[in-house]
C-alpha positions in Angstrom: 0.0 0.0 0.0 1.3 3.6 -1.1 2.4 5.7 1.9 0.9 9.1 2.4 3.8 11.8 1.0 3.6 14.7 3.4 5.1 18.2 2.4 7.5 19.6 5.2 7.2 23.7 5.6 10.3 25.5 5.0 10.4 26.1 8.8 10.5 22.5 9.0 13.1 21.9 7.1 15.5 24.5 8.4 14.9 22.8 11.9 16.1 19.9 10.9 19.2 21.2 8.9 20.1 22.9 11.9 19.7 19.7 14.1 21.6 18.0 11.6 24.3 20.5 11.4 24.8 21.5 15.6 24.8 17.1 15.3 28.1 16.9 13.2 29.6 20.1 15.2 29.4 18.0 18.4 31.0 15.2 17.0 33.5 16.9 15.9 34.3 18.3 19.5 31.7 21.1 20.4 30.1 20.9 23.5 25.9 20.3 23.4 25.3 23.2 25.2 27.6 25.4 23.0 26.0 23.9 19.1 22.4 24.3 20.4 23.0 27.7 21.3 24.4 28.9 18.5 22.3 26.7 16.1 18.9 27.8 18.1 17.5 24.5 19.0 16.4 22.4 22.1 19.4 21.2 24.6 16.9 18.2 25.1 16.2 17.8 21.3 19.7 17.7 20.7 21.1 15.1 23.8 17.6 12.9 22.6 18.6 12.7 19.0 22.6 12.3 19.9 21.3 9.1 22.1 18.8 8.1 19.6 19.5 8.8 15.8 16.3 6.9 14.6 13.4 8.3 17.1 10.5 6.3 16.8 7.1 8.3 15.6 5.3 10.2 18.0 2.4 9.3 19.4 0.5 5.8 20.6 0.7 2.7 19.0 -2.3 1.7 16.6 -4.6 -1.1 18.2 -4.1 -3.2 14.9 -0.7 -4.4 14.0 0.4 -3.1 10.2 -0.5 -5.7 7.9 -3.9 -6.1 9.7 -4.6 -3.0 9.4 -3.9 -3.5 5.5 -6.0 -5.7 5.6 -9.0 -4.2 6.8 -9.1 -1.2 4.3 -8.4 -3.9 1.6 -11.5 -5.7 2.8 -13.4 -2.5 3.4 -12.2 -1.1 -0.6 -13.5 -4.8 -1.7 -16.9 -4.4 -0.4 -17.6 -1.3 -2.0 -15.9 -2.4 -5.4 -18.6 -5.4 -4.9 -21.3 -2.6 -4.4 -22.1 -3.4 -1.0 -20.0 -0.2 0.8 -19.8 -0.2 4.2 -20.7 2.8 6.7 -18.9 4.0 10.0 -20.5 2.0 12.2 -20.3 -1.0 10.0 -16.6 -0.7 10.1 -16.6 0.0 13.7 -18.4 -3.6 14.0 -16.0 -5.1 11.8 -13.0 -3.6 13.9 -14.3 -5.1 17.4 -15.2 -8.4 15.8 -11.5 -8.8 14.5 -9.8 -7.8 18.1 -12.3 -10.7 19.9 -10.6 -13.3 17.2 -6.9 -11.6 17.4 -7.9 -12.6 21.2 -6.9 -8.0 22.0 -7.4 -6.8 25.4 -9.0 -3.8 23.9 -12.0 -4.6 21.5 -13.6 -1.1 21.7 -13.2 1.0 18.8 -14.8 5.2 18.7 -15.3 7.3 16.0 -11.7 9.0 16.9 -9.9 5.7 16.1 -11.9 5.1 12.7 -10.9 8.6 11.7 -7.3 8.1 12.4 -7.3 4.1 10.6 -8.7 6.6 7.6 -5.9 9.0 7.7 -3.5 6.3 7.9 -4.5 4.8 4.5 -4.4 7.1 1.4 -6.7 5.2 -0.7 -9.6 4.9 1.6 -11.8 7.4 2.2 -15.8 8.4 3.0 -18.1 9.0 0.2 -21.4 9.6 -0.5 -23.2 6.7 -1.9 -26.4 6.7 -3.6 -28.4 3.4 -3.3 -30.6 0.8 -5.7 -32.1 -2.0 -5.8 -30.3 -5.3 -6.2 -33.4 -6.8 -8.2 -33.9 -4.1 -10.6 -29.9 -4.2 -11.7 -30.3 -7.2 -12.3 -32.7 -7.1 -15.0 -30.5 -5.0 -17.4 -27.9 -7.5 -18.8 -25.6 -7.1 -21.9 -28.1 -9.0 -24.1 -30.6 -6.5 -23.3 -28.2 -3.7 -24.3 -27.2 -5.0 -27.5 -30.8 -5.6 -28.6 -31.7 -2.1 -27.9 -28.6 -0.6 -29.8 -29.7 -2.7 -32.4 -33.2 -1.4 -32.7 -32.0 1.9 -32.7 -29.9 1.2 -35.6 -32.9 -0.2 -37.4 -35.1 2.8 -36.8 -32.3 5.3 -38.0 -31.7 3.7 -41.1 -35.4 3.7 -41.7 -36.0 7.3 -41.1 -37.3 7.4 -38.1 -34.6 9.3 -36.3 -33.2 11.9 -38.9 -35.0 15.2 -37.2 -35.3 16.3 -34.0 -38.8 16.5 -33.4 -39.0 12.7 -34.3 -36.2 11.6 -31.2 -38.0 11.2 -27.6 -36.5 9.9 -24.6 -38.0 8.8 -21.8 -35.6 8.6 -18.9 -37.1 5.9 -15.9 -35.7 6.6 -12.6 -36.5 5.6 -9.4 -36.1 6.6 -6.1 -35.8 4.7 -2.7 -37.3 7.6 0.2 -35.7 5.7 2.7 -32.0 4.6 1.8 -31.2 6.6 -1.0 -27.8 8.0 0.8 -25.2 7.4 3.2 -21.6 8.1 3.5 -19.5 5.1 3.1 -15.8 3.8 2.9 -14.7 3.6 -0.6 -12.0 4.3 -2.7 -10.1 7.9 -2.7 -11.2 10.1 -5.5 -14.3 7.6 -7.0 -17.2 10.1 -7.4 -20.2 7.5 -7.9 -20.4 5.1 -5.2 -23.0 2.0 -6.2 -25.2 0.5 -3.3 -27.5 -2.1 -3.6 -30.1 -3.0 -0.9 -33.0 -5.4 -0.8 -35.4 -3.1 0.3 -39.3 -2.4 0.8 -40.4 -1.7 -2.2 -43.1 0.0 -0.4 -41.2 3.3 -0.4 -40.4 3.7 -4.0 -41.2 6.5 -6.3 -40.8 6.6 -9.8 -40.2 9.6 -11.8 -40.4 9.2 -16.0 -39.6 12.6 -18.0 -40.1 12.6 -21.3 -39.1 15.0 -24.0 -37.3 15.4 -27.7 -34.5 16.6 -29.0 -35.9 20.0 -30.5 -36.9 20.9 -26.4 -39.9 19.3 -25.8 -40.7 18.7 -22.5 -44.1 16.6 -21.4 -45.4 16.2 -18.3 -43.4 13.9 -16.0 -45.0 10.8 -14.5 -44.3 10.2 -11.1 -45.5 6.8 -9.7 -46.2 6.5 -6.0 -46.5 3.1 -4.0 -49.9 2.7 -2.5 -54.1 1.7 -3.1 -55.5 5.5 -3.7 -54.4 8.8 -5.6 -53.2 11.6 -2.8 -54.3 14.9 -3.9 -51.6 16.5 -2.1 -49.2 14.7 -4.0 -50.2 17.1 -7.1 -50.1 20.7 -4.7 -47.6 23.3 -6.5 -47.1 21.1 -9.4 -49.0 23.8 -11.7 -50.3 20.8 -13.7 -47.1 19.4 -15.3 -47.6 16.2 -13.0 -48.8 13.2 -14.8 -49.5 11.3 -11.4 -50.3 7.3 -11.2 -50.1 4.9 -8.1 -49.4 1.2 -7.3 -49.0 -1.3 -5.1 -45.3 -1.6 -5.5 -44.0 2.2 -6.7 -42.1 0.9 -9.4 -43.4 1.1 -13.6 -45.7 -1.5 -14.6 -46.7 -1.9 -18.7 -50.4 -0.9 -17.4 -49.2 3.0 -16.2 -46.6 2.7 -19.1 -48.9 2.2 -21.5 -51.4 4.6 -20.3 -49.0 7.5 -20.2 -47.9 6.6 -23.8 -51.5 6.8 -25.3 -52.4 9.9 -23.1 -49.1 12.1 -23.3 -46.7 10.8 -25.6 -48.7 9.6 -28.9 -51.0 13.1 -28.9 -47.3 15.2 -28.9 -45.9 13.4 -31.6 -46.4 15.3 -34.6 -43.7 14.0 -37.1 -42.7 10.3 -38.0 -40.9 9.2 -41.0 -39.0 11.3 -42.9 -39.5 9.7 -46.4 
C-alpha cells in the first residue's frame, strides 16, 4: 500500500538542517550546550537525537498491527468495489469483531480511532453513496443492451430518427425515500459510489420525464406506492404532474402504457422522414 507523502514547511526543514548540522559540530568536539545555542535548537532535542538517531514516531501505538490493518481497508475497498459499501458503524463492528478473534485486550473502537485508521491509509476514504435496488440491476444484462442498440440502428436507417422533433427519450428513474444516501468507505477520489439493498419496495417512487430533441418537455410521470391517488401529492405542481399509483412504486406496462396513449402519442407530430 502507497504511503501518504507529506510536504514539510520550510520552517520544517530549516529545523532539521540545523539539528543536523549543531549534530556533526558536536562530533566533531563542540560541546551540546555550545552547538544548540548557536544553532537555536532544544538542549533536550539535541542530547535525545545524539542518544537516539532513529526516534520512533510520536504518538500511541495503533490497536491493529500493520498488515492487519492492511488488511481491513483492503477488505473495506472490496466491499464497495462489490457494491455493498460499508458505513462507519459497519466498520466500527467489523474492527471489534476482529480484536475478539486476534484474542486483543482492547475490543472497543470510537469514531476517533476510525478517523485516524482513515488518515493512515491514502486510498480509503468516505463517500457519498447513492443506493438501488439489487433486483432491478439485475434485470439489465448485456443482451438487453445490445438488442436495444440494435433497434436503434434499425429505426435510423429507416427514417425514423433523422430530425429532431422525431427523437424522444423517456428517462425511468427511481427513487428509494428511505436509503437513497449514506456516506461510506470507498475508494479515494471515486465520485459515484453503487449500493444495492433489498429493500421495501413500499417506499419507492418513480419519476419518468419525457421529452425530444428540438426541447420538448411533457409532463413527467411520477409513480407513488400505494391503493388510492393523494391529492396533495399534485399541490404546486402547476399541472405538469402526470400522477399514477401502485401497489409496489415501481413502472408496470399498465401505467406505461397509459401514459404513452395519453401524453406521448398526442405530442408526436412527425414520424418518418421519407
Amino acid at each position: 500500500m502507497a504511503v501518504r507523502s507529506q510536504l514539510k514547511t520550510a520552517f520544517q526543514v530549516h529545523q532539521e538542517l540545523s539539528l543536523e548540522a549543531a549534530i556533526h559540530e558536536v562530533k566533531n568536539g563542540q560541546s551540546q550546550a555550545s552547538a544548540a545555542k548557536i544553532y537555536r535548537i532544544s538542549r533536550t532535542t539535541l542530547r535525545n537525537r545524539l542518544q537516539n538517531s532513529t526516534p520512533s514516531s510520536v504518538g500511541a501505538p495503533t490497536k491493529f498491527a500493520s498488515h492487519e490493518e492492511d488488511r481491513l481497508a483492503e477488505f473495506f475497498l472490496a466491499c464497495s468495489d462489490q457494491g455493498v459499501p460499508l458505513n462507519r458503524y459497519h466498520c466500527l463492528q467489523i474492527f471489534s469483531e476482529v480484536a475478539i478473534e486476534l484474542g486483543m485486550q482492547s475490543t472497543t473502537f470510537n469514531d476517533a480511532f476510525f478517523n485516524r485508521f482513515i488518515s493512515r491509509h491514502p486510498d480509503v476514504s468516505l463517500r457519498i453513496t447513492h443506493a438501488s435496488n439489487r433486483k432491478k440491476d439485475r434485470e439489465w444484462t448485456t443482451e438487453l443492451c445490445e438488442e436495444y442498440i440494435s433497434r436503434l440502428r434499425s429505426l435510423f436507417d429507416r427514417g425514423f430518427l433523422e430530425r429532431p422533433e422525431q427523437v424522444w427519450n423517456l428517462d425511468e428513474t427511481a427513487f428509494d425515500t428511505s436509503e437513497m444516501y449514506d456516506r461510506v468507505v470507498a475508494r479515494e477520489g471515486v465520485n459515484q459510489i453503487p449500493s444495492q439493498f433489498d429493500g421495501n419496495e413500499k417506499e419507492c417512487v418513480t419519476i419518468l420525464p419525457c421529452g425530444n430533441a428540438a426541447g420538448v418537455q411533457l409532463k413527467f410521470m411520477a409513480l407513488y406506492a400505494g391503493k388510492v391517488h393523494v391529492q396533495s401529492r399534485l399541490d404546486d405542481t402547476f399541472g405538469l404532474c402526470y400522477h399514477a399509483v401502485n401497489s409496489s412504486g415501481y413502472m408496470d406496462t399498465v401505467h406505461f402504457a397509459n401514459y404513452i396513449r395519453k401524453e406521448v402519442f398526442p405530442a408526436i407530430n412527425e414520424l418518418k422522414v421519407s
